[in-house]
N, C-alpha and C positions, 0 to 999 in steps of 0.2 A: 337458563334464561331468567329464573327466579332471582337467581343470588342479586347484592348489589351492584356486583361489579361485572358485568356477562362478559368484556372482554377480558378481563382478569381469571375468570374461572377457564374460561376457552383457552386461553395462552396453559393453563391450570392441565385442562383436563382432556383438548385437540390432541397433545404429541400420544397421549395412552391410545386412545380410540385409533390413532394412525399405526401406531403398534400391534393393535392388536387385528386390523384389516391385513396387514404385511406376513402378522404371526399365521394368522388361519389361512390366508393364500400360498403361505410357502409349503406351512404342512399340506393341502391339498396336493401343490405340485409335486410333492413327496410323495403321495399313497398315493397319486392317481396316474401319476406321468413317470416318473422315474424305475416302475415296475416292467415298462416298456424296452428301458434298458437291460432288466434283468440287475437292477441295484436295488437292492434290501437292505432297509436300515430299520433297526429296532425301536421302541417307542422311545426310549431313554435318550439314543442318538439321534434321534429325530428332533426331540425337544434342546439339545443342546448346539442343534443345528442351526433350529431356526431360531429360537431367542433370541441371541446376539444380533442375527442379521434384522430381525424386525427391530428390536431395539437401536441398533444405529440409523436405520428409516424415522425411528418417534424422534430420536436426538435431532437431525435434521427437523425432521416440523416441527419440534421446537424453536429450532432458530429462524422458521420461515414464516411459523406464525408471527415471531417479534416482531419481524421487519415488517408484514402485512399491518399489524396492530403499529406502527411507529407511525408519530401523529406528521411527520415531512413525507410518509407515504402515499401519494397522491391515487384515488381509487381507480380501477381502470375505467375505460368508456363503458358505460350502460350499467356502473353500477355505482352511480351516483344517489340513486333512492334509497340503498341498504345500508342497513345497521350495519357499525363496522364487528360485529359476531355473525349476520348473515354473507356480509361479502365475504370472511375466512370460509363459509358452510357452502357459500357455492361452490367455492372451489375444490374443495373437498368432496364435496359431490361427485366431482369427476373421480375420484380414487373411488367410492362406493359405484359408482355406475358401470365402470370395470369391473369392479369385485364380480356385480351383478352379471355381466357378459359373463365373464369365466364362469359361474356357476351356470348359468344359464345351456352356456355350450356342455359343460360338465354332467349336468343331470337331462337336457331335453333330448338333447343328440340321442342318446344311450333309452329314453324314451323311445322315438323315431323309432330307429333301428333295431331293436329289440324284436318287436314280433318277427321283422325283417329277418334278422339274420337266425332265428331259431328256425323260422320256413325254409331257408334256404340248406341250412344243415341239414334238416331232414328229405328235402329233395338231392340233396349228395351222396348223405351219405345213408339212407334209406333206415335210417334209427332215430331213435326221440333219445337226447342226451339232455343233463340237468345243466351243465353250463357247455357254450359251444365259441369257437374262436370267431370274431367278430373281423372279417379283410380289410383290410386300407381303405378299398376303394370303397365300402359300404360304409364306414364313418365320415371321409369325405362329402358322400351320398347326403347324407344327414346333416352334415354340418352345413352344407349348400341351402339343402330343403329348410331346415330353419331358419336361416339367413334371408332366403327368396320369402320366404314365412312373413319374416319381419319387414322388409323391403314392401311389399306390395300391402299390407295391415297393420303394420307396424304403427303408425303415424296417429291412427281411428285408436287405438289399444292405448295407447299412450297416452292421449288426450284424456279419455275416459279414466283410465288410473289418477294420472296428474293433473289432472284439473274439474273433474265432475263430479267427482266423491264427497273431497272437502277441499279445503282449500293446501296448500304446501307449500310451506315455504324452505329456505334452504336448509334450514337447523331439522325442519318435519320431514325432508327430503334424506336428509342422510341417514336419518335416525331408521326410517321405512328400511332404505336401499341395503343401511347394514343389518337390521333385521331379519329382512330377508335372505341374503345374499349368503348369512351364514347356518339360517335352517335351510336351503337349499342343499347346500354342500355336506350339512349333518346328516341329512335324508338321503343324498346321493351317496355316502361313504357307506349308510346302514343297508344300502340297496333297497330303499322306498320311493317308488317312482312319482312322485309329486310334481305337482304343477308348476311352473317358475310363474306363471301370472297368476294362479288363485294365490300364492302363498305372498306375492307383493300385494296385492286386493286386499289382504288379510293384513298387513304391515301398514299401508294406510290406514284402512279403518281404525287399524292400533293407534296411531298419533291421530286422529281424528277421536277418539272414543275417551282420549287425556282430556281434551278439550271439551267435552261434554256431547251427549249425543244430537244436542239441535246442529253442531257443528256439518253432521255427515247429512248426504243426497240420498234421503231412504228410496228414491222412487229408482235413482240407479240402483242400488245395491237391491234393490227387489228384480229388476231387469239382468243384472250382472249373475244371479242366484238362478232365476228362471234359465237363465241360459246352459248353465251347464248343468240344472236336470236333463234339460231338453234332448244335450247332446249326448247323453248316457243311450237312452233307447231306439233315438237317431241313426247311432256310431252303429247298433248292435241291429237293426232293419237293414242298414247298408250292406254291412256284413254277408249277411246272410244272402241279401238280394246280389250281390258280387260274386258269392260263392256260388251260389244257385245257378247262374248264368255261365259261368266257368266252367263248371261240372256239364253243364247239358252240351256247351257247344266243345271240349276238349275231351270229355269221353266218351 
């Protein structure tokens, strides 16, 4: 956004960044989906896997940014107020805001269901084992209960990210989204179960804190903080108050 030319750098340096969202979603769907099959590919084949296929992805948005940046290219409706480097970032956004799902269902789900299916093993199979098979129907389970998550809060969660922190615009938006979207999935590969909304939280305030700190809404991010101490000792009263009541009326 500095240089002199923003849409010259963008035409420059969009098709890499699209590259390299293409390159780290295909390796995910390689360690994380295709084990499913019972297909094992090594690191080496792995990389020679996806390379090429993310790289003819960047080739295309190279050519697709041309055409968006070509001055006969008329903007679409509703985006006649944006710089023609933010009308390329909105759109692009959407390829970050996927990114964002896929990791999202990648690492929460497996959140979810976790305590879930280690209870359920031990109520089967009447032993405590260090990894246990996870059924169909309990990641479906989970995949729902997130989604229903998002559906009913969603809206409130996302206002507050994207609009009451600091401000965001499309170029702050992608920059957040890939951010984020790719320590999600580093943390879901290392098996650390992290949050997909603190770790975007943390990705705004990132492009917020570029900008100088008057930029950010300290009285939210004081409220956003209070929150999940709150829910630490909360989660762990419920707990207890849950189990307590189970035990007394089921044994």
């Amino acid at each position: 956004m500095s240089a002199k030319e923003p849409v010259e750098a963008s035409e420059r340096y969009a098709p890499f960044l699209i590259f390299l969202v293409f390159w780290v979603l295909i390796l995910s769907v390689i360690f994380k989906g295709l084990k499913n099959f019972h297909l094992e590919f090594g690191f080496f084949q792995t990389v020679l896997l996806t390379i090429p296929c993310a790289a003819v992805v960047g080739a295309f948005g190279r050519w697709w940014i041309r055409w968006q940046t070509n001055p006969e290219h008329k903007p679409r409706y509703g985006q006649e107020g944006y710089s023609p480097v933010d009308r390329i970032f909105a759109q692009l956004q959407i390829l970050t805001a996927c990114y964002v799902a896929f990791a999202h269902g990648a690492n929460d789900v497996a959140n979810a269901i976790g305590p879930l299916a280690a209870i359920f093993s031990v109520v089967k199979t009447k032993a405590v084992a260090l990894q246990v098979e996870v059924p169909l129907w309990m990641l479906l389970a989970g995949g729902i209960a997130v989604g229903g998550g998002l559906l009913a809060f969603g809206t409130r969660v996302m206002e507050t990210i994207g609009k009451n922190i600091t401000e965001i615009t499309p170029v702050r938006g992608f920059c957040a989204e890939f951010g984020a979207a790719t320590t999600i999935l580093v943390c879901s590969r290392l098996g650390l179960p992290v949050s997909t909304t603190h770790v975007l939280v943390g990705s705004v305030v990132g492009v917020g804190i570029m900008r100088g700190m008057g930029t950010l809404d300290l009285r939210i991010l004081k409220n956003i903080g209070l929150s999940w101490l709150i829910t630490l000792p909360f989660t762990i009263l419920l707990s207890m108050l849950l189990y307590k009541l189970l035990t007394f009326f089921l044994i």
